[in-house]
C-alpha positions, -999 to +999 in steps of 0.1 A: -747+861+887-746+826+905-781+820+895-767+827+859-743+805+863-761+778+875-787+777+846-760+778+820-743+742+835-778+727+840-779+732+805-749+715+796-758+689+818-786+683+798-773+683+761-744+661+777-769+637+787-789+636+753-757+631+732-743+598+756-782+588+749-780+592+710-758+566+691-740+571+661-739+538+644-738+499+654-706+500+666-709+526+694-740+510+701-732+474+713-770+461+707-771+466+672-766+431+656-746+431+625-752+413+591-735+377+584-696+384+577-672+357+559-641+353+580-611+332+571-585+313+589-561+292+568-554+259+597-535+272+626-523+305+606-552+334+609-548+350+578-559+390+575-585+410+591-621+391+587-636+421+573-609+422+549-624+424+515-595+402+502-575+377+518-541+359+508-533+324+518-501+324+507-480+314+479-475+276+471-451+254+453-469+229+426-459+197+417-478+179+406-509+188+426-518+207+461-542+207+482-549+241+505-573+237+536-588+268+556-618+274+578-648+293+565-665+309+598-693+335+601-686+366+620-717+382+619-749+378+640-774+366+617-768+330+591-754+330+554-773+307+532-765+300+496-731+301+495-712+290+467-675+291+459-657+295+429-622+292+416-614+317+391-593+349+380-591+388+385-579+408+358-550+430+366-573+458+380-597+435+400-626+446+378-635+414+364-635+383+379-635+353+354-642+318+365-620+289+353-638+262+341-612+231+338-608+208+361-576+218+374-587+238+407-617+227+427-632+237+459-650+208+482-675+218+490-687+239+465-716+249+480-730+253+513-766+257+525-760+279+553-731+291+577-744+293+609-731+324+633-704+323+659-733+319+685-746+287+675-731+252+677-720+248+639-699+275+635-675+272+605-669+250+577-632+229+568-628+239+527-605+222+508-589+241+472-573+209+451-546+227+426-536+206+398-505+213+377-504+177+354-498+139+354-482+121+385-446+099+376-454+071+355-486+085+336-480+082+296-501+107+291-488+145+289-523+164+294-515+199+306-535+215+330-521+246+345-490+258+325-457+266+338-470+304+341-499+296+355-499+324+390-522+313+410-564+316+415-586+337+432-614+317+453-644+332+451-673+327+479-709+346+480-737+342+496-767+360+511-772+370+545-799+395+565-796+428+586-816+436+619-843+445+599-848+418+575-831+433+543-817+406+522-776+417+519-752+398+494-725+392+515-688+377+497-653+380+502-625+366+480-593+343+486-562+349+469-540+316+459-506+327+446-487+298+430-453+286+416-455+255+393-428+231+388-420+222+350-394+202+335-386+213+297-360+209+274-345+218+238-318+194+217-295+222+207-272+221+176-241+242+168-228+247+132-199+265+150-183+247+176-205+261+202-201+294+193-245+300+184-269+275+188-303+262+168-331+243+180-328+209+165-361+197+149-383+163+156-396+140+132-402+109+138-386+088+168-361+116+173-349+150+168-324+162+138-298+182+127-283+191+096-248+177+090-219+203+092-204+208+059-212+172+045-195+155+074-208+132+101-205+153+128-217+175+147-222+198+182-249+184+200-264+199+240-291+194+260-307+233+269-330+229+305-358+255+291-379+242+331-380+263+362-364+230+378-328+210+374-331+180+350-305+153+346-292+134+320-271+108+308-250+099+277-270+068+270-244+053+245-219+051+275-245+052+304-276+033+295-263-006+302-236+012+327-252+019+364-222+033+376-224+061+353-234+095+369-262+115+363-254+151+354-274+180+365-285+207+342-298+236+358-323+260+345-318+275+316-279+260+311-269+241+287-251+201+290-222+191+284-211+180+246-231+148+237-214+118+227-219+104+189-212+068+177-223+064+143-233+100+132-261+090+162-265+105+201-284+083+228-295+106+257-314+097+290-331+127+308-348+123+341-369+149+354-366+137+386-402+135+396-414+172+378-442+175+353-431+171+321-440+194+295-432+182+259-444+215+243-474+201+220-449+171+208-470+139+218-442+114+208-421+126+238-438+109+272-423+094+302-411+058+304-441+038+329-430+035+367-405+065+358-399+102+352-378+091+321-384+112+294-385+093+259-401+085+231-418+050+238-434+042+268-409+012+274-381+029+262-359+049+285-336+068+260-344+086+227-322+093+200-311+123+179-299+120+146-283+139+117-298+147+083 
């Protein structure tokens, strides 16, 4: 019986011994080097698990333009060479990745020859993502380049990296933007009804119109904010050669106050107050030089709206 015994836990010493000496896979088995790995950190905020497929660097608020810095670093034990990376966009499922071609985002680099590995002296890389919504205060032009719904870009980064037994991997990981852009936008409103409804007033030439209201030289005239931002305006006709005059905030989606008329005519100021303008496609309507003065000359700081 106790030789029995004694054969039975020599053989559990045994198969005890040649499972500890087996290993499973490289991360039970500590001398098992790993392929090159991306890893992010956005400066002084470590953003996600680095094996993360995706990783967010947060939402920002545009401007006029951003610029997002992070540090590229390679968690692996062998180099990544040929990267490249690429501003672009995910459809909704994450199927497709698109890239955007304008010259709106842009990565610096955008390209790298090779990342070395945590064990060597060079051991990450500073990136720099430029996000640009549109023209800076005092720019006549209006070019658009990200519009007011414009939610953000996905930062692409690939490149090609080895396994312990010199297999060629693609290796890539990609970096979610999420943005909120600033827009100033407005409508010249007309009522037929005292305010009760409201129509879009129409531009022609050197100012928007209205029809007249039942033959009459009058009319119900309002600024609507159609921005994701406050605007301000003035009454030019009382406020334009009058400093003391206050500005008036219109928030979004509100309208102003009733516009004052001399001569079947309304003089407005509207200050974006250093937002992006957009004129919706109408390339009469630009800011004043030096300013964020809306109007329709680029001396001019006031347009006017007539009536038919």
């Amino acid at each position: 019986m106790k030789k029995m015994t004694f054969v039975f836990l020599m053989v559990l010493l045994v198969f005890g011994i040649l499972i500890m000496g087996c290993p499973t896979d490289g991360q039970n088995n500590p001398s098992r080097k790993i392929p090159g790995k991306f890893s992010v950190t956005k400066l002084s905020d470590t953003m996600g698990d680095s094996s993360a497929r995706g990783v967010s660097l947060g939402t920002y608020t545009i401007t006029n333009s951003e610029s997002i810095f992070f540090i590229l670093r390679n968690v692996g034990d062998f180099p990544i060479t040929d990267i490249t990376l690429t501003p672009g966009k995910l459809n909704k499922n994450g199927s497709i990745f698109e890239p955007i071609t304008g010259n709106g985002i842009t990565a610096n680099p955008s390209a790298i020859t090779v990342l070395e590995t945590s064990g060597n002296t060079v051991v990450e890389s500073v990136i720099k993502v430029n996000i640009n919504h549109g023209d800076i205060i005092g720019l006549i032009a209006q070019q658009y380049i990200q519009k007011a719904d414009f939610a953000g870009t996905t930062l692409r980064i690939t490149g090609k990296t080895t396994d312990e037994n010199g297999a060629v991997l693609d290796v890539s990981i990609d970096l979610d933007i999420e943005t909120l852009i600033k827009v100033a936008s407005f409508d010249v409103m007309y009522s037929l009804d005292n305010g009760v409804t409201f129509e879009k007033a129409e531009y022609v030439v050197n100012g928007f119109y209205y029809p007249l209201l039942d033959g009459q030289n009058t009319g119900y005239i309002v600024i609507k904010n159609t921005g994701n931002v406050n605007i301000r305006y003035k009454d030019s006709y009382t406020g334009l050669f009058n400093n003391s005059v206050p500005w008036i905030i219109i928030q979004p989606n509100e309208y102003s106050q009733r516009l004052y008329s001399i001569d079947s005519r309304y003089f407005i100021q509207i200050d974006t107050m250093g937002i992006v303008f957009n004129n919706q496609g109408n390339d009469d309507l630009t800011l004043k030089v030096g300013t964020s003065l809306v109007s329709y000359h680029p001396s001019a700081d006031w347009f006017a709206i007539f009536n038919y």
